[in-house]
C-alpha positions, 0 to 999 in steps of 0.5 A, a space after each residue: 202024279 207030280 205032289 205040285 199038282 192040286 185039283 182043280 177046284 183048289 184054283 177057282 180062277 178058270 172056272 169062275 172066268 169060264 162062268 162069268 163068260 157064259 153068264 155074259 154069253 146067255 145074257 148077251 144072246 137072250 137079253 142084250 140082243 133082243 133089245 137091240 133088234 127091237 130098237 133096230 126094226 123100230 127104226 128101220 124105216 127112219 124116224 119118221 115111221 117111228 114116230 107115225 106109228 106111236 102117233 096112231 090113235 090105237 097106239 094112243 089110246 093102248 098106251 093111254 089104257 096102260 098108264 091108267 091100269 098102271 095108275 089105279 093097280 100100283 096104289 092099290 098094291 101098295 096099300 096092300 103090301 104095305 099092310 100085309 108085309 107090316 102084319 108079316 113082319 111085325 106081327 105074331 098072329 095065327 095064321 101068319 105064314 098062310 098068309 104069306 104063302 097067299 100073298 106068293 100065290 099070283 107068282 106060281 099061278 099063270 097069268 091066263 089062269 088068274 084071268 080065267 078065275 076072273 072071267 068065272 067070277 064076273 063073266 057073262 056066265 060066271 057066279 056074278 055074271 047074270 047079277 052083273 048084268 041085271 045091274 048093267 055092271 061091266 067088268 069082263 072085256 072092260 077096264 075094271 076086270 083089266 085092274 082087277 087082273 093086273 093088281 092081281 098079278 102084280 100083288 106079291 112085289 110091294 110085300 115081298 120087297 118090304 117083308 125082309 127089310 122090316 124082319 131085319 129091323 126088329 121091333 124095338 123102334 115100334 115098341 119105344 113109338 108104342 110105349 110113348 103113345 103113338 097109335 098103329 097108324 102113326 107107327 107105321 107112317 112115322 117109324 116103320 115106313 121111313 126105315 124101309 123106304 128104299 125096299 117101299 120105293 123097289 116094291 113099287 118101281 117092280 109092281 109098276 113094271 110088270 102093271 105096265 108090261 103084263 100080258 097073259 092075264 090082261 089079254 084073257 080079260 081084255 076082249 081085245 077091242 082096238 082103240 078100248 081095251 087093248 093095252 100097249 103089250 096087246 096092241 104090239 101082238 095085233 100090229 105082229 099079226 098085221 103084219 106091221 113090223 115097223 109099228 109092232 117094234 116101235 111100241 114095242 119099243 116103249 116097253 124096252 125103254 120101260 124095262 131098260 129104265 127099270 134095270 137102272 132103277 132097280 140097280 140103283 136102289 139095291 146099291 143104295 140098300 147094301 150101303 144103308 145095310 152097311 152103315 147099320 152094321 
């Protein structure tokens, strides 16, 4: 063997070019070309079509029912994150890192199960269902068990978004608010949420993303009624298994544009991030 010869781990240029190929590959094949055959079927039969199908009072009245949960469940969550990433990151008490570990938990569990555990609680058979009933409340197959299970599914983005923002702060800026007299409340809106906007406005721009796109816990929960409890996500699975094509890729298509809006978003908050994180250091 010739003493010129190095392994080929010395020179990383192959492999990484080789990497970036088949990262471009996968994301080509799995990301980049369903969207494209979802815009394409979309407008197959002419723009006309498309239009017609979102015009279709279902199609109104999920999209309509989507933004609604999307409206109720992203304030709820920030309320939630906010207070919980602040008590993580800013805190010490006992019990602290349980209670990180439950804010993860709607991220490991199915999204059926999570509607399911709802559906033992407040269906008609559940633990509160007959109690439910006596009182004529409604949850299960109606809007309120539709929140419950989206606020549920979407509880982890806000505080895992702000949790390692505020860790990286430190405390020195709450402690200075605190030494000349401002309340917990004041600090949290006056200090430690200015400071962490960007990380706040990327929790709440995911939480609304996957509100708006959730599926698996809605539908469990849903009772699919057309035209009252089938959000946009479940009415495009209808059109599918009606075999409208035209009008199941055109909905569809709202949640492309939704997710595509959110990549652009998403990318540009992170920049905006690393280039706060830089001018800090």
């Amino acid at each position: 063997m010739s003493g010129h010869t190095r392994p080929a781990l010395r020179d990383p240029a192959p492999l990484a070019w080789a990497l970036v190929g088949f990262a471009l590959l996968w994301v080509g094949i799995f990301l980049v070309l369903p969207l494209v055959v979802v815009v394409t079927e979309a407008f197959a039969r002419g723009w006309p079509r498309f239009i017609a199908a979102l015009q279709e009072p279902d199609a109104i009245a999920a999209i309509r029912l989507t933004l609604v949960i999307a409206a109720i469940s992203v304030p709820v969550n920030l309320v939630l994150g906010v207070a919980a990433a602040w008590a993580i990151a800013k805190h010490e008490f006992y019990g602290r890192g349980l209670l990180a570990a439950f804010i993860d938990l709607p991220v490991s569990v199915s999204p059926v199960v999570a509607g399911l555990v709802f559906v033992l609680i407040f269906g008609a058979q559940g633990w509160l269902g007959p109690w439910l009933q006596r009182h004529d409340i409604k949850i299960i197959f109606a809007l309120p068990g539709m929140v419950l299970a989206t606020i549920f599914v979407t509880l982890p983005y806000v505080a895992r978004s702000l949790v390692p923002i505020m860790r990286r702060q430190g405390v020195e800026e709450e402690e200075a608010a605190a030494t000349l007299g401002a309340g917990a409340v004041t600090t949290l809106l006056r200090v430690s949420l200015p400071n962490a906007a960007l990380g706040l406005l990327y929790g709440v721009l995911l939480t609304n993303a996957r509100a708006m796109g959730e599926f698996g816990a809605v539908s469990v929960v849903s009772g699919h009624i057309r035209g009252e409890t089938n959000t946009l996500p479940l009415h495009v699975e209808i059109l599918n298994n009606e075999y409208d094509e035209v009008g199941a890729f055109a909905c569809a298509s709202l949640l492309a544009l939704l997710a595509i809006v959110t990549l652009v978003l998403k990318l540009w908050l992170e920049r905006r991030m690393r280039l706060r994180a830089g001018e800090g250091s």
